[in-house]
N, CA, C and O of each residue as an XYZ file, in Angstrom:
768
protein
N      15.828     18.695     -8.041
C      16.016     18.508     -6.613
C      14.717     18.815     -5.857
O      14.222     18.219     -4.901
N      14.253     19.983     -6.580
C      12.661     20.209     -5.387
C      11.736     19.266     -5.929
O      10.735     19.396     -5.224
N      11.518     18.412     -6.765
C      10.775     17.194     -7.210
C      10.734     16.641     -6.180
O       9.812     16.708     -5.368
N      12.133     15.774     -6.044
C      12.670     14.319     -5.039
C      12.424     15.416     -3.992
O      11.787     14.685     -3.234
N      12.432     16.808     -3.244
C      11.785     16.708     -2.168
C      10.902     16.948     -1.904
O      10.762     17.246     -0.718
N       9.819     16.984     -2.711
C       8.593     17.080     -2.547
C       7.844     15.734     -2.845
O       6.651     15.534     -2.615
N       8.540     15.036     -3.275
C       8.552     13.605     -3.493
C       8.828     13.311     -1.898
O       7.842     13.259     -1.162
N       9.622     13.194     -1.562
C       9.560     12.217     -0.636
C       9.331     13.057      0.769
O       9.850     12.518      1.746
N       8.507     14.515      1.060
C       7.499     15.271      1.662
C       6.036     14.471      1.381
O       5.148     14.425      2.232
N       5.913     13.721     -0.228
C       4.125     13.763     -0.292
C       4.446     11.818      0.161
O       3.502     11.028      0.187
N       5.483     11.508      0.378
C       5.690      9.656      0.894
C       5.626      9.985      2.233
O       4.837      9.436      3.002
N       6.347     10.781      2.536
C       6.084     11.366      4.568
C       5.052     11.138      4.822
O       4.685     10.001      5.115
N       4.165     12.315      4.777
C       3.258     12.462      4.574
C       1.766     11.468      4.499
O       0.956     11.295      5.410
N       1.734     10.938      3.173
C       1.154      9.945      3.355
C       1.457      8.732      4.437
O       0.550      8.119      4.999
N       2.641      8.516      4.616
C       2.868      7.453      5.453
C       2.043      7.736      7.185
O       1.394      6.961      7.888
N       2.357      8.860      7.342
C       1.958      9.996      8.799
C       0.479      9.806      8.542
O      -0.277      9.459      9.449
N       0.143      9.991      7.533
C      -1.842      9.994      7.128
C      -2.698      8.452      7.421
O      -3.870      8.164      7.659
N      -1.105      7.478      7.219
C      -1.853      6.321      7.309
C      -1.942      5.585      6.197
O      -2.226      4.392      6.307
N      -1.657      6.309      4.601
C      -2.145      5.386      3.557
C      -2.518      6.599      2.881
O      -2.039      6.697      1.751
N      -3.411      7.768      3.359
C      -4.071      8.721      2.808
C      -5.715      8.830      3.604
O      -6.071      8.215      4.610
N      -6.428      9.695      2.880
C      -7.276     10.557      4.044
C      -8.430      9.723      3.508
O      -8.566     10.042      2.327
N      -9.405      8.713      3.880
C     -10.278      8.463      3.127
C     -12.044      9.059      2.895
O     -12.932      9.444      3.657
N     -11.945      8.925      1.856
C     -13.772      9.432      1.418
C     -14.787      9.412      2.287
O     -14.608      8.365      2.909
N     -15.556      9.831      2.625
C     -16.739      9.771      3.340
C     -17.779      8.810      2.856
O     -18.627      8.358      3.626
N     -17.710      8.419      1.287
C     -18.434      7.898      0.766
C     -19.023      8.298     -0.370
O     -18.922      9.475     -0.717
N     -19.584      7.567     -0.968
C     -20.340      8.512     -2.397
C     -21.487      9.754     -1.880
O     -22.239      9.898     -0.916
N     -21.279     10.222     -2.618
C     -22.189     11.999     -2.559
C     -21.666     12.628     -2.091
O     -21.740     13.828     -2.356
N     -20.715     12.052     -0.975
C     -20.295     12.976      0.528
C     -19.154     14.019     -0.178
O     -18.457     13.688     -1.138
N     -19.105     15.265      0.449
C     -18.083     15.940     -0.305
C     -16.966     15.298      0.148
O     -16.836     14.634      1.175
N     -15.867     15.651     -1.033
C     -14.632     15.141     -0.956
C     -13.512     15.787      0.133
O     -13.125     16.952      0.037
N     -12.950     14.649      1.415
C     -12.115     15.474      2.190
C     -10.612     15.519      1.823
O     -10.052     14.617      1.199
N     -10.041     16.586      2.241
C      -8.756     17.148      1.793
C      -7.766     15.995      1.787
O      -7.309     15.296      2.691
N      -7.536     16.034      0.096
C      -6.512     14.758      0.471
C      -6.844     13.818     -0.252
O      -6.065     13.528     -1.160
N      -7.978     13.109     -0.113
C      -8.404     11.875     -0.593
C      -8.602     11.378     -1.898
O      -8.675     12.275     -2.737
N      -8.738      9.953     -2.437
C      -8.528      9.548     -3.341
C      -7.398     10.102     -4.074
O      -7.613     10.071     -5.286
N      -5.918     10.750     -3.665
C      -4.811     10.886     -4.648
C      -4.042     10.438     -4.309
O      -4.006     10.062     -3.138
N      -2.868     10.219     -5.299
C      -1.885      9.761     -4.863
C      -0.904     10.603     -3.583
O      -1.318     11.640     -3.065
N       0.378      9.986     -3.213
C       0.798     10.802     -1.908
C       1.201     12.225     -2.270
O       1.172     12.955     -1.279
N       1.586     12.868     -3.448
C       2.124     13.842     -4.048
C       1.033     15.019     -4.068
O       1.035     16.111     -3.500
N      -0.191     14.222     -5.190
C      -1.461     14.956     -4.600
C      -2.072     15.482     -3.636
O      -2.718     16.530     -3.668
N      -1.786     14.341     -2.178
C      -2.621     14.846     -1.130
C      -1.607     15.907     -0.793
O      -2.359     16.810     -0.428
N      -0.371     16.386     -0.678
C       0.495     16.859     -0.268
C      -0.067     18.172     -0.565
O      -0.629     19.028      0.117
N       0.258     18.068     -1.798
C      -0.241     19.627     -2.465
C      -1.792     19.936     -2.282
O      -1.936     21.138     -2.506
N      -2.774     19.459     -2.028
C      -4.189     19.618     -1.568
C      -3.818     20.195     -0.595
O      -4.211     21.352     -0.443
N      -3.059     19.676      0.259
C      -3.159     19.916      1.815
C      -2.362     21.144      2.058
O      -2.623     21.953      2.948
N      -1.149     21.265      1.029
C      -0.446     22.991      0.868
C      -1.238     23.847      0.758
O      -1.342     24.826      1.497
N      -2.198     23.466     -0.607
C      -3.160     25.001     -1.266
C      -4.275     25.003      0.200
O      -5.214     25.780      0.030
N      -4.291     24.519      1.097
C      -5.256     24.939      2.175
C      -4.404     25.525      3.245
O      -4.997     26.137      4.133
N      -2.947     25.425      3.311
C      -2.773     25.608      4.587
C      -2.627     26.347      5.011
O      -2.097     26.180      6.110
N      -2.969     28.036      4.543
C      -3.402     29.342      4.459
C      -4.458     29.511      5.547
O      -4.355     30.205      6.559
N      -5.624     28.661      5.120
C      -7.229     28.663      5.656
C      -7.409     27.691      7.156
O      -8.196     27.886      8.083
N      -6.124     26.339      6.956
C      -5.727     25.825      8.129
C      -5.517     26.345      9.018
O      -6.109     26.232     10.092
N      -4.460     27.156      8.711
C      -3.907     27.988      9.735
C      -4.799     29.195     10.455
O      -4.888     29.277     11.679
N      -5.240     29.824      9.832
C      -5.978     31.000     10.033
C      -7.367     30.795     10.999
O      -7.936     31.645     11.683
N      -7.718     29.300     10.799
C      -8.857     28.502     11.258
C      -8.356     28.014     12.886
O      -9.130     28.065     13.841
N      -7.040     27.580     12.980
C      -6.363     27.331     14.135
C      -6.483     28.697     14.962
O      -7.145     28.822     15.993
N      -5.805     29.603     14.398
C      -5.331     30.549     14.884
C      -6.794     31.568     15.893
O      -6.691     32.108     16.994
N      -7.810     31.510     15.126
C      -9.266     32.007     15.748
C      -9.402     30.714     16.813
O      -9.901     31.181     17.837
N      -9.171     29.351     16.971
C      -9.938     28.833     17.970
C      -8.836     28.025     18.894
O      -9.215     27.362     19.859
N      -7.660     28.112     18.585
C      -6.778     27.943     19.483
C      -5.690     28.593     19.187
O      -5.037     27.993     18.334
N      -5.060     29.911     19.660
C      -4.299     30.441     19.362
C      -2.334     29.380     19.827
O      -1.357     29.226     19.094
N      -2.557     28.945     21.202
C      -1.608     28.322     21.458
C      -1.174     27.188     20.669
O      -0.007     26.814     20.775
N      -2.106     26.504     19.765
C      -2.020     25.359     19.403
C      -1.261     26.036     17.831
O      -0.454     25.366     17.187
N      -1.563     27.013     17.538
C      -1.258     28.099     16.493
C       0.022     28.303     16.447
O       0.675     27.970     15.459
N       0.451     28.757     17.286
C       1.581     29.260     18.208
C       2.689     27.673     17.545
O       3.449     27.553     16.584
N       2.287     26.813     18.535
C       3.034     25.388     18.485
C       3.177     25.160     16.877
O       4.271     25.125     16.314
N       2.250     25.047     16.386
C       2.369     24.381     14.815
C       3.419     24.715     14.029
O       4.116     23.993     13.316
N       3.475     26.232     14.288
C       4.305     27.159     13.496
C       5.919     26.882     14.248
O       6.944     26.602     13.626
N       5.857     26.961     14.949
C       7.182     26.356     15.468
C       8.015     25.176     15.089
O       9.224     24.959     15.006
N       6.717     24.369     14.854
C       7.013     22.926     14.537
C       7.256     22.591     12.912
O       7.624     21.578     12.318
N       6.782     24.241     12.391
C       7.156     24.001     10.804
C       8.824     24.539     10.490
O       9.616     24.178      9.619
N       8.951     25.518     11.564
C      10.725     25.501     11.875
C      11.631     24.560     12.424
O      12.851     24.726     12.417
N      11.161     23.759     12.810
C      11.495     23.031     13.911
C      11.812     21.371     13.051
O      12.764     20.620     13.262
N      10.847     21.205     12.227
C      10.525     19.345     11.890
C       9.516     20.050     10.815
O       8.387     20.464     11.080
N      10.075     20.090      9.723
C       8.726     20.433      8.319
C       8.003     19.428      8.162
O       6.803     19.673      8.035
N       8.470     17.847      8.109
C       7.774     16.951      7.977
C       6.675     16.643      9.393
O       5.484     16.382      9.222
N       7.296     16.727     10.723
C       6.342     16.372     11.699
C       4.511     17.813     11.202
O       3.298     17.607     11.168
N       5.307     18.967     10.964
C       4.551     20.122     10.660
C       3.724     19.751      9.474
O       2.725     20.453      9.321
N       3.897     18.918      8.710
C       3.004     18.299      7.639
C       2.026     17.493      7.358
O       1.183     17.338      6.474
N       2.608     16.653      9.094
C       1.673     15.392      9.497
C       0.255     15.968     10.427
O      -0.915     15.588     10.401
N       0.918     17.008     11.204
C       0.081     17.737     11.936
C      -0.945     18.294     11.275
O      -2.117     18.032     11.546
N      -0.409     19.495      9.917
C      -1.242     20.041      9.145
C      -2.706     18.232      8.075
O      -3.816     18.224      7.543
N      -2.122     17.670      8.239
C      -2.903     16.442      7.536
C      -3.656     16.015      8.771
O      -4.866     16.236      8.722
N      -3.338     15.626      9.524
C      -4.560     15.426     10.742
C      -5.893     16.946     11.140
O      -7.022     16.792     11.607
N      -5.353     18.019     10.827
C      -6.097     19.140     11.095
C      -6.696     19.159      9.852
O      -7.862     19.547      9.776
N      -5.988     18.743      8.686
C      -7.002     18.911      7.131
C      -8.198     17.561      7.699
O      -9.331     17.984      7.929
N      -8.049     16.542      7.844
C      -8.791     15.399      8.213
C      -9.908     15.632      9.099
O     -11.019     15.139      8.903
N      -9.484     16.727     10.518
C     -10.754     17.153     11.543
C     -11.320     18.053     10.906
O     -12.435     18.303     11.364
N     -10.939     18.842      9.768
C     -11.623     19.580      9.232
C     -12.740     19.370      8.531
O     -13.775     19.995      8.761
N     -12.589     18.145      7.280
C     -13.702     17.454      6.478
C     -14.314     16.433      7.257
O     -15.126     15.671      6.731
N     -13.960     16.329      8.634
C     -15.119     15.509      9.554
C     -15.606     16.516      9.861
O     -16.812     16.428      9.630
N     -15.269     17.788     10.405
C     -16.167     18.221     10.760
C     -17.731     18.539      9.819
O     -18.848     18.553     10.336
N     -17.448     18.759      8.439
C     -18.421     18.571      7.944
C     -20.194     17.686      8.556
O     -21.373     17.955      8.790
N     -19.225     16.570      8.545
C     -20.258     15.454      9.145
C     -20.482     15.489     10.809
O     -21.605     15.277     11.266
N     -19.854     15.644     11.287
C     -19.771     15.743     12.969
C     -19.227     16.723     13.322
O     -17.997     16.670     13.289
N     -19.758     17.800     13.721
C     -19.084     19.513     14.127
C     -17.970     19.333     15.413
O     -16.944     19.971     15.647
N     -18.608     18.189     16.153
C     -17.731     18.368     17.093
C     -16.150     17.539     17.177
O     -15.533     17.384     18.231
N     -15.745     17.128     16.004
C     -14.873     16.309     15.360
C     -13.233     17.516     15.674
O     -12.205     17.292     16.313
N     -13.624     18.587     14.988
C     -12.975     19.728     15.264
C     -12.193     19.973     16.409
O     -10.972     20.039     16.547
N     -13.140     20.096     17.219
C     -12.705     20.356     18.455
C     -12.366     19.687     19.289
O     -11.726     20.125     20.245
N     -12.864     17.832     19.095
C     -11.802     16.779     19.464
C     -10.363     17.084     19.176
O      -9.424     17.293     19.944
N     -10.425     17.060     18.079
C      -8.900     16.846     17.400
C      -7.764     18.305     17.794
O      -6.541     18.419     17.729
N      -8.597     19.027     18.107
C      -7.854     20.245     18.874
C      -7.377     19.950     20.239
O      -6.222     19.871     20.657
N      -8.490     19.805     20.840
C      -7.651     19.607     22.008
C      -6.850     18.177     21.861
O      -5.740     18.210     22.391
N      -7.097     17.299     21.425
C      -6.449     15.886     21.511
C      -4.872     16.650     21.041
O      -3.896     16.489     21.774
N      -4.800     17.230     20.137
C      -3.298     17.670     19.791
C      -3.027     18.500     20.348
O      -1.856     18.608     19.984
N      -3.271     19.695     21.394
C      -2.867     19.813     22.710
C      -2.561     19.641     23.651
O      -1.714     20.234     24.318
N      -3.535     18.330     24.023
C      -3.143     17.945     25.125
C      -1.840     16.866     24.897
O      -0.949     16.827     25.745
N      -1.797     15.976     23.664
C      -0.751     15.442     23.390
C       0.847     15.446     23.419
O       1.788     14.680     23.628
N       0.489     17.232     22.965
C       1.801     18.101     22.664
C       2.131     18.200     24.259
O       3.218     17.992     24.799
N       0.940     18.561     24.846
C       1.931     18.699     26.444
C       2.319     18.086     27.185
O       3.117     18.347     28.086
N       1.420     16.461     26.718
C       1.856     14.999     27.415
C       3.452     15.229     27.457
O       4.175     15.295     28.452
N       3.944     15.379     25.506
C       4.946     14.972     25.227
C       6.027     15.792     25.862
O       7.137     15.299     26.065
N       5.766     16.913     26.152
C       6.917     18.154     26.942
C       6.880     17.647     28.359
O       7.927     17.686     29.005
N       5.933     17.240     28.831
C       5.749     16.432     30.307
C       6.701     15.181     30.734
O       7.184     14.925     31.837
N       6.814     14.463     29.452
C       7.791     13.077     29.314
C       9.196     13.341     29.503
O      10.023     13.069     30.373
N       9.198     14.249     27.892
C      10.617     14.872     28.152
C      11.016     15.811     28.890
O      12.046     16.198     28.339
N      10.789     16.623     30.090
C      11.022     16.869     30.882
C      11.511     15.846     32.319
O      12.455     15.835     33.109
N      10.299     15.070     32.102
C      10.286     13.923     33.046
C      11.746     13.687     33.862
O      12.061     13.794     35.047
N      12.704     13.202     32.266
C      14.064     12.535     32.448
C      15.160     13.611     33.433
O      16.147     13.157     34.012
N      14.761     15.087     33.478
C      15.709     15.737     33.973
C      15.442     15.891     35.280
O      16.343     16.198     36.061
N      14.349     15.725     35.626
C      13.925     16.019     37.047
C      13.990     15.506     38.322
O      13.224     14.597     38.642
N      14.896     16.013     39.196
C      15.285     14.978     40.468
C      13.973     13.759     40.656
O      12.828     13.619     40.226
N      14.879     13.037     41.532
C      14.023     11.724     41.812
C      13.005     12.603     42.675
O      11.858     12.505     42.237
N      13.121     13.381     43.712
C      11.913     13.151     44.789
C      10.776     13.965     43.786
O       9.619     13.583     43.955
N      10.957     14.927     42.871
C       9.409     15.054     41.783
C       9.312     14.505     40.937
O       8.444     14.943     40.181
N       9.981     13.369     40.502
C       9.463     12.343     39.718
C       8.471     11.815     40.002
O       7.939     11.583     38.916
N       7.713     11.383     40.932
C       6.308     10.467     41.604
C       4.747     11.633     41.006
O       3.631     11.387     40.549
N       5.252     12.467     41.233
C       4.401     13.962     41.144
C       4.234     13.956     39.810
O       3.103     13.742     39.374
N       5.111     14.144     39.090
C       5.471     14.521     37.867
C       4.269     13.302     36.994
O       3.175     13.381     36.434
N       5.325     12.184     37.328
C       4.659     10.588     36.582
C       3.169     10.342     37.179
O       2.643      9.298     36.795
N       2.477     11.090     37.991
C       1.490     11.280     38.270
C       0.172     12.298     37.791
O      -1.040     12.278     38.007
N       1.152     13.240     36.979
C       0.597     14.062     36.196
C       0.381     13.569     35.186
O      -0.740     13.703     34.696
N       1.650     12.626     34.345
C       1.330     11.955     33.181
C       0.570     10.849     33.030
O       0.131     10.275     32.033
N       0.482     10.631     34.291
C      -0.897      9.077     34.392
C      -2.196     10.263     34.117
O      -2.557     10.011     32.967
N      -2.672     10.910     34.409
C      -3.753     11.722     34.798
C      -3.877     12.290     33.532
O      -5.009     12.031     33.123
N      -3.159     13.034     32.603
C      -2.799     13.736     31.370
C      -3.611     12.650     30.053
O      -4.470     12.955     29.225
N      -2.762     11.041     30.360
C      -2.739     10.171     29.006
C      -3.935      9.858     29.294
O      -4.519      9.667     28.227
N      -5.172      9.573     30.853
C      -6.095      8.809     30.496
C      -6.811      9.979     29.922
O      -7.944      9.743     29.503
N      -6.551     10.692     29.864
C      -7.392     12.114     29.381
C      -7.423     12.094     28.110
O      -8.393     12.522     27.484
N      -6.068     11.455     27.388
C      -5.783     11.603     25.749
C      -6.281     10.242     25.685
O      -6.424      9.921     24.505
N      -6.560      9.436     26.383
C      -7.210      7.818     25.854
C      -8.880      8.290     26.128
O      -9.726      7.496     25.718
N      -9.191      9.118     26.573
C     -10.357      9.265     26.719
C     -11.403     10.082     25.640
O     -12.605      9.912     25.433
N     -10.171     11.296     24.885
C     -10.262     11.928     23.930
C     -10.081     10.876     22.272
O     -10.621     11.112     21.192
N      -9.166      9.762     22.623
C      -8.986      9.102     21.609
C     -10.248      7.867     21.157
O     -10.428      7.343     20.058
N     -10.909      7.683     22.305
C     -11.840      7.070     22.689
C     -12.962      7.286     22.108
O     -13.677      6.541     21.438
N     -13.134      9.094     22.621
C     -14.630      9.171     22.058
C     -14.350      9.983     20.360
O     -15.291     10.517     19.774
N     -12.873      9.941     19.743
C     -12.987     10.130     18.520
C     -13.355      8.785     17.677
O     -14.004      8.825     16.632
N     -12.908      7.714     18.205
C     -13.501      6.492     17.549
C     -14.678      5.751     17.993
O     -15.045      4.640     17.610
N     -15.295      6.631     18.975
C     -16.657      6.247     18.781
C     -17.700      6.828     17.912
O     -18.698      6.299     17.424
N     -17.059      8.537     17.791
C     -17.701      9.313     16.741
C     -17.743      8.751     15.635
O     -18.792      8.621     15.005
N     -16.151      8.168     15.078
C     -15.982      7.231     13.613
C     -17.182      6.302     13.431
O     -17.999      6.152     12.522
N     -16.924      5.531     15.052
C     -17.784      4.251     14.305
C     -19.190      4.653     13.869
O     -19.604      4.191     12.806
N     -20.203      5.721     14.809
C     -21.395      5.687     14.641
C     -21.539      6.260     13.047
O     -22.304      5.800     12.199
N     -20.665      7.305     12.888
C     -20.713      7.724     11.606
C     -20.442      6.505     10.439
O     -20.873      6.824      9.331
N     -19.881      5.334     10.502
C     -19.726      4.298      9.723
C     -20.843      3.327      9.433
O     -21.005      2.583      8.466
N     -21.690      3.552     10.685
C     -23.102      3.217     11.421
C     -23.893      3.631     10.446
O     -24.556      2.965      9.651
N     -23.758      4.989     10.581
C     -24.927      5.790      9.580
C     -25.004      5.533      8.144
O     -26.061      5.309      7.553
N     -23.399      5.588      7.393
C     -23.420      5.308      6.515
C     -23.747      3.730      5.892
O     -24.120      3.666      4.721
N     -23.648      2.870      6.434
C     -23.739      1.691      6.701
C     -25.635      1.502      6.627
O     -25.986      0.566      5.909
N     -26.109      1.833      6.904
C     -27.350      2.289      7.470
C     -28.276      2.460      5.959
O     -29.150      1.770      5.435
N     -27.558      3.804      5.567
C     -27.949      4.131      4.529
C     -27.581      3.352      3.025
O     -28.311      3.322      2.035
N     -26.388      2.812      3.162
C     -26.209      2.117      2.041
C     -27.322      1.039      1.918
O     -27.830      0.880      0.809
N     -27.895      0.014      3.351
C     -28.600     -1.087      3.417
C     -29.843     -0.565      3.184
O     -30.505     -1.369      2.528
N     -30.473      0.484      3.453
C     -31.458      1.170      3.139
C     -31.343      1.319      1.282
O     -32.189      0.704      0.633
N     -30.300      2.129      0.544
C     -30.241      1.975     -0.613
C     -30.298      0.678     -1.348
O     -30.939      0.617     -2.398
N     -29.566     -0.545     -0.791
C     -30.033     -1.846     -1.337
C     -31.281     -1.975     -1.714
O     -31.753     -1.937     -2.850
N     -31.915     -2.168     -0.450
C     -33.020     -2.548     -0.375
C     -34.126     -1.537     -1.182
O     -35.038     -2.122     -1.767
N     -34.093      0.011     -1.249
C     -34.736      0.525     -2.056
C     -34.106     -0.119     -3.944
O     -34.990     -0.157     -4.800
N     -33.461     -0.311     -4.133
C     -33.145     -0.714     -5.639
C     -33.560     -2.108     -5.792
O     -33.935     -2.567     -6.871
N     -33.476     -2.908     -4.495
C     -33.807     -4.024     -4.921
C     -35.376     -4.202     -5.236
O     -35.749     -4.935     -6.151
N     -36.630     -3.199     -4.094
C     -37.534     -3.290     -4.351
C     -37.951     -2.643     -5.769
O     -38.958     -3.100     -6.309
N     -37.305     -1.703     -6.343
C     -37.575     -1.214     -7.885
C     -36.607     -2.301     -8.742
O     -36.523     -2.116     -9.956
N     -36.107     -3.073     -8.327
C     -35.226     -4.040     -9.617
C     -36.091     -4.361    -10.918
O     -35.373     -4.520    -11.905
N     -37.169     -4.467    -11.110
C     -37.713     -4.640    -12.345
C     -37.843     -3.339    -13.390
O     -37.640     -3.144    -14.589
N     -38.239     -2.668    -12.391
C     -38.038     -0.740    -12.939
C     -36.922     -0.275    -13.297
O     -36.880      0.607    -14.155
N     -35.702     -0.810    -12.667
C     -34.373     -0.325    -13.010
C     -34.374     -1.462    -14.207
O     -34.084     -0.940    -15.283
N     -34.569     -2.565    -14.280
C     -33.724     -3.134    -15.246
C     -34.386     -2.784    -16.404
O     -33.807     -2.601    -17.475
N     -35.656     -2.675    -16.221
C     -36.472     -2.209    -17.843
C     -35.968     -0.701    -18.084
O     -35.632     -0.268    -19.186
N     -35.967     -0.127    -17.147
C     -35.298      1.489    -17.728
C     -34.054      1.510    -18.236
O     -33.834      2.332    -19.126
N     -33.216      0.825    -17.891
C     -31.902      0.339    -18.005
C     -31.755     -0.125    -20.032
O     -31.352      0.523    -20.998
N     -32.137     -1.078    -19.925
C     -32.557     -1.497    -21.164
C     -33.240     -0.875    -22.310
O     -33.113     -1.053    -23.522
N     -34.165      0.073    -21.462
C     -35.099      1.278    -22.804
C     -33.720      2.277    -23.045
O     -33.600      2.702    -24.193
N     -32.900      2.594    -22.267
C     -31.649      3.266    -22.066
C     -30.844      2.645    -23.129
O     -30.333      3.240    -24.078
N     -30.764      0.957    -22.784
C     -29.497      0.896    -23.906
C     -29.752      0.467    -25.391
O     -28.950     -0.047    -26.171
N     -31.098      0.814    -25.599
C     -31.956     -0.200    -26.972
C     -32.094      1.717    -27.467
O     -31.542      2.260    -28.425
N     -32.817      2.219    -26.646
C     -33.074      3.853    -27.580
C     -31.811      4.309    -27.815
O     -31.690      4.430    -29.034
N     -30.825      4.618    -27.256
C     -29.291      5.437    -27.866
C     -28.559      4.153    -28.360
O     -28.604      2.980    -27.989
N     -27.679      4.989    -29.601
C     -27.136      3.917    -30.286
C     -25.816      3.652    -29.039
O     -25.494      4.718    -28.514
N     -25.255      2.769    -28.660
C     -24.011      2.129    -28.358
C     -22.815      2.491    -28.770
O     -22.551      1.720    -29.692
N     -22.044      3.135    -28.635
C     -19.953      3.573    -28.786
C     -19.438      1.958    -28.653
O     -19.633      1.303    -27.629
N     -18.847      1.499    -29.685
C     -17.815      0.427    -29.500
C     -16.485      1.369    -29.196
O     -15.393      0.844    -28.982
């Protein structure tokens, strides 16, 4: 029984991730999650969520506060959350300030969403007020969502950058690689 639910915790999961967390690229260290199957990233993302948490808890205590609630509350929503915070984490590697996007973006989100649902109970004459807060709130989270995919792209930029740079360095040694290549496979004997 705890298989099939951890089975279908690491299909959540992945589904919430998108597919799964992807690589940075070759060399780049590996971010939490990536290249496994959904079961794998699950459990990657468990054996951290000690250091997750503890990492929340020093730079946003409220957001700390919320998570943990939300692992009483919805284990699976609490799983998806913890996988987006494993994800700002191994960006931050590459972009420091990746982190602290993704912090507040899931703050301010969380309060959009208490803002909405509140919304429905609230006499008509502070409704205008209210739905005025949430106009003001979302361009804030489109603005935060904004400059996280501009961070993506330049970083895709860079890498992009560097791969065409690596072409072009191998292509200008292509005679060097292929003769080394060859002294490589003529000096050691060959495994059938």
């Amino acid at each position: 029984m705890r298989a099939l639910f951890l089975a279908a915790l690491a299909l959540a999961l992945a589904l919430a991730l998108g597919g799964g967390v992807a690589s940075a690229g070759p060399g780049a260290a590996r971010e939490l999650g990536s290249e496994l199957d959904p079961e794998g990233q699950l459990r990657e993302i468990l054996a951290h969520e000690t250091s997750i948490l503890s990492m929340l808890r020093e730079r946003s205590p409220q957001l700390h506060t919320r998570l943990l609630q939300l692992e009483r509350s919805d284990r699976i929503g609490y799983l998806r959350e913890l996988g987006r915070l494993a994800r700002a984490i191994a960006r931050a590697r590459q972009d420091p300030e990746a982190l602290e996007r993704a912090i507040t973006l899931r703050s301010k989100t969380w309060e959009l969403e208490a803002l909405a649902r509140a919304y429905q109970t609230l006499p008509e004459d502070q409704r205008p007020a209210r739905r005025s807060e949430i106009s003001r709130l979302t361009s804030e989270v489109m603005d935060l969502k904004q400059a996280e995919r501009r961070a993506r792209l330049a970083e895709m930029r860079s890498r992009l950058e560097a791969l065409q740079a690596e072409i072009e360095g191998r292509e200008a040694r292509r005679e060097q690689i292929v003769r080394e290549y060859v002294e490589q496979l003529l000096d050691e004997p060959v495994e059938l």
